[in-house]
C-alpha positions in Angstrom: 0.0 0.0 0.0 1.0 3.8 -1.2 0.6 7.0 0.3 0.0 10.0 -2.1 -0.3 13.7 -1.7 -2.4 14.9 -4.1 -3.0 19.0 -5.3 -6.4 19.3 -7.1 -7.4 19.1 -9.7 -6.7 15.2 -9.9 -5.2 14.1 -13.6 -6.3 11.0 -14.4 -2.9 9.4 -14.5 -2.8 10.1 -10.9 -6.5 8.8 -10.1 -5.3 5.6 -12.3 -1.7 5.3 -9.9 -4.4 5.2 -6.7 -4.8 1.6 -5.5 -7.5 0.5 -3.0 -6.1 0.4 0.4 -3.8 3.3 -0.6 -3.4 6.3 1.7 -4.7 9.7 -0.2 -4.0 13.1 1.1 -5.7 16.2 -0.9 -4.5 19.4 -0.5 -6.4 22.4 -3.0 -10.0 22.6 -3.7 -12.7 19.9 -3.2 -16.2 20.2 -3.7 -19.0 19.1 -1.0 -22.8 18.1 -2.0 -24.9 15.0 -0.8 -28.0 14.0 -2.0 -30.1 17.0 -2.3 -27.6 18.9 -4.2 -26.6 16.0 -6.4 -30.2 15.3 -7.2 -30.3 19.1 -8.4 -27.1 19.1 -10.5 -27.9 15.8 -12.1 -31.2 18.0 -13.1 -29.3 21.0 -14.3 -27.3 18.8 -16.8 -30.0 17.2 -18.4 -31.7 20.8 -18.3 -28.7 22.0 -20.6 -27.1 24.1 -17.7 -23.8 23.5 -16.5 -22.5 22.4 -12.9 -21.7 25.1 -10.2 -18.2 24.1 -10.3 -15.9 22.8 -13.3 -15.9 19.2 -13.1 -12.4 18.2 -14.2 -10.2 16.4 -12.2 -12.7 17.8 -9.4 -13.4 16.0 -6.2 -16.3 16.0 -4.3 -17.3 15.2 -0.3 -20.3 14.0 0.5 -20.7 16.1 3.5 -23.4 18.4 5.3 -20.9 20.6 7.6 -22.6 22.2 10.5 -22.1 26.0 11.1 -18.3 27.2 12.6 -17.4 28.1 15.5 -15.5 31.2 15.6 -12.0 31.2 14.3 -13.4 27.9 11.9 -13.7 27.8 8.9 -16.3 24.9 9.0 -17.7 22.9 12.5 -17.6 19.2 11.9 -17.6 18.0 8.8 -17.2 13.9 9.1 -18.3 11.8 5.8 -21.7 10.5 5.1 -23.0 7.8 4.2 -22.2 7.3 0.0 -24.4 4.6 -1.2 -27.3 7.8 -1.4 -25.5 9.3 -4.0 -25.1 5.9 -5.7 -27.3 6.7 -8.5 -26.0 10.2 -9.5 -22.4 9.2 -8.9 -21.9 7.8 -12.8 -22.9 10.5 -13.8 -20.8 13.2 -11.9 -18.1 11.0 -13.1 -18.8 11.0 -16.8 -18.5 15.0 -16.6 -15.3 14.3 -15.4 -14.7 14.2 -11.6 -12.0 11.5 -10.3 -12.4 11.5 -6.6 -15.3 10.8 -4.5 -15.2 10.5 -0.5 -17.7 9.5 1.8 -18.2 6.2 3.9 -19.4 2.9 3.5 -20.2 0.9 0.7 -20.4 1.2 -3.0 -22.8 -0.6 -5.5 -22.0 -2.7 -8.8 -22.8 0.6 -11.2 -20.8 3.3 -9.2 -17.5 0.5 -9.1 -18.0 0.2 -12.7 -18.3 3.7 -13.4 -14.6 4.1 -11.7 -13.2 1.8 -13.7 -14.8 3.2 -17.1 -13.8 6.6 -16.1 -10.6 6.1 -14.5 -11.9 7.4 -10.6 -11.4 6.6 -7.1 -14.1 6.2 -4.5 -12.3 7.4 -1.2 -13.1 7.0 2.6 -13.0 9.7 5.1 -13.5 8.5 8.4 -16.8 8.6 10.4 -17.1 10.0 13.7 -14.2 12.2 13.1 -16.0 15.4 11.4 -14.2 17.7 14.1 -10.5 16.3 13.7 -11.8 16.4 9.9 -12.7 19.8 9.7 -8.9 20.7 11.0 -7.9 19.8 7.8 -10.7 22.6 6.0 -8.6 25.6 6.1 -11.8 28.0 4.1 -15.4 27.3 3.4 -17.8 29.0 0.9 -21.5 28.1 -0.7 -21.0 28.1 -4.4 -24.5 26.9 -5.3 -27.9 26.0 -4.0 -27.4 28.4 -0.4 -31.7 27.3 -0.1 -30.2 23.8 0.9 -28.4 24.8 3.8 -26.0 22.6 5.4 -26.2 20.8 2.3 -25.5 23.6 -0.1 -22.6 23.2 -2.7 -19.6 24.4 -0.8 -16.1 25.0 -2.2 -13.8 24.0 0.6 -10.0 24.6 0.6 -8.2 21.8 2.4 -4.7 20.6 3.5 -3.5 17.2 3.6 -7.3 16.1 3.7 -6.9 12.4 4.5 -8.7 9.7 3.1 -8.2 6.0 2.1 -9.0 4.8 -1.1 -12.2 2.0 -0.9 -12.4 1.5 -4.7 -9.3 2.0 -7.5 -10.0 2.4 -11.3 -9.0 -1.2 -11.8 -11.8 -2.8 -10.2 -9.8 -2.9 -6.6 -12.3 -2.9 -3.8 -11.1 -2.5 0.1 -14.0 -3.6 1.9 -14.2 -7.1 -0.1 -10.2 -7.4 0.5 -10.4 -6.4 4.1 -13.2 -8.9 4.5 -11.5 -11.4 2.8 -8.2 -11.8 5.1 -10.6 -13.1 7.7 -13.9 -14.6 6.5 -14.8 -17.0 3.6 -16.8 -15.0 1.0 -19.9 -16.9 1.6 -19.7 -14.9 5.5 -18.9 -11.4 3.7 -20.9 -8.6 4.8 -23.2 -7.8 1.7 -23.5 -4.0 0.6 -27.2 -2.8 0.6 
């Protein structure tokens, strides 16, 4: 297993040189939007309009932040739970984004989508939204402020860490984790 630091935007040579179980540090711009807001920019690009953010090389957190402190630029800001943005992911990734973090598990169409578009699907760890949002150095709502906590933010980050779940060659964590330790008729089944 790797470590990489990573400056956004991702290339896709360096999305493709991500293995699952690799450690992935982002430092630069990453987008935030969960369900809500995906199920709005999935609706502007069939409507013809473009997303609130260019979507090259772009990564996105699925993350609600709650309000800062002051002195913060966000309060917690720990992953949620991926599999609800499971049926706009492919898409997001055909318009070019190569990094996705959240938690938990992945279904059959967003693994393939990684692999057909050369992305990684990365964990951030649960329960840690307030070391997390340490790493969140500035905070702004670049789309959809009606949403609230789950507005599109643009966050700037430092050494954002993560570790990669699925690779863009079909590598899966969870299944290989499992797999050490249980026969694959015992595996914990994704939803």
């Amino acid at each position: 297993m790797a470590r990489h630091y990573l400056t956004t935007p991702i290339t896709p040579e360096q999305a493709r040189a991500i293995r699952s179980g690799d450690e992935v540090y982002i430092t630069g711009t990453i987008y935030t939007a969960r369900d809500a807001a995906h199920k709005r920019m999935v609706e502007d690009l069939e409507a013809g309009r473009p997303l609130p953010f260019d979507p090259q090389g772009a990564v996105i957190y699925y993350v609600g932040p709650t309000p800062p402190k002051p002195g913060q630029a966000v309060g917690s800001a720990g992953p949620t739970t991926s599999y609800r943005m499971d049926k706009y992911t492919p898409t997001m990734l055909r318009q070019g984004v190569k990094a996705v973090i959240g938690k938990g598990y992945r279904g059959p169409d967003v693994k393939a989508a990684l692999v057909e578009n050369g992305a990684v699907y990365l964990a951030a760890t649960g329960g840690a939204g307030a070391l997390l949002a340490k790493r969140i150095e500035k905070a702004e709502v670049i789309a959809y402020a009606d949403l609230g906590t789950e507005a599109v933010r643009r966050l700037t980050v430092k050494d954002f860490p993560t570790i990669c779940i699925n690779d863009a060659h079909g590598g899966d964590q969870y299944r290989d984790g499992q797999l050490q330790w249980v026969e694959p008729d015992a595996m914990v089944k994704p939803r």
